[in-house]
C-alpha positions in Angstrom: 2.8 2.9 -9.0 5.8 1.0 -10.3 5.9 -2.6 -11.2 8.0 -5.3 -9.2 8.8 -8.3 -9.4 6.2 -11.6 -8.8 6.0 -13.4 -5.6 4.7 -16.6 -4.7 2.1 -15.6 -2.3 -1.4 -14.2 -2.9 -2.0 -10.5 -1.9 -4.1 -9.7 0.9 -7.7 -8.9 -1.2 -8.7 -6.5 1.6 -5.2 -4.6 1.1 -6.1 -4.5 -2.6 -9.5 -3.4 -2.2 -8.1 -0.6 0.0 -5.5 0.4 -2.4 -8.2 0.3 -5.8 -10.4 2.9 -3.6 -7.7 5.2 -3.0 -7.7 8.7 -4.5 -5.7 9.1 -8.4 -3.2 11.6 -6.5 -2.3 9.8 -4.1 -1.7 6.1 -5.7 0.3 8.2 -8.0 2.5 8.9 -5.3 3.1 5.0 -4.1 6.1 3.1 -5.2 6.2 -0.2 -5.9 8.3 -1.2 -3.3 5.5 0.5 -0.6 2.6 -0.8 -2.3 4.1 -4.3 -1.9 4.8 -3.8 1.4 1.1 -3.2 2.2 -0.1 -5.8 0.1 2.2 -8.3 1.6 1.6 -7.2 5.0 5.2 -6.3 5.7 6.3 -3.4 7.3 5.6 -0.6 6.3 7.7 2.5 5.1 7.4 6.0 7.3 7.1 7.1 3.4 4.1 5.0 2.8 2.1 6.3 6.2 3.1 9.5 5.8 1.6 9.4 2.6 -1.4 7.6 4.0 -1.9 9.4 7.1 -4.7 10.9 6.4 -6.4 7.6 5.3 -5.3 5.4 8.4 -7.1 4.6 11.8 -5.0 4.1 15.1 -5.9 1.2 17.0 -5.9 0.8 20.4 
């Protein structure tokens, strides 16, 4: 994952837990800029969920 900049906020510690748990290939594969984005709970990327698909649960 590459680095980015500090922000003022806190991450989400769930988000982070979910990120740590992750498989090696496929943190790998997240940029900085996507792993923010799920950390900060902004929107997120088509690139991120597509690499996440198979880790993600629809709601209803």
């Amino acid at each position: 994952m590459e680095k980015v900049g500090p922000r003022k906020q806190k991450p989400d510690p769930e988000r982070m837990a979910i990120l740590r748990s992750l498989p090696l290939e496929i943190k790998e594969q997240i940029t900085g800029e996507e792993a923010q984005a799920f950390l900060y709970k902004e929107e997120l990327p088509d690139s991120l969920l597509e690499k996440l698909k198979d880790y993600l649960v629809e709601e209803k």
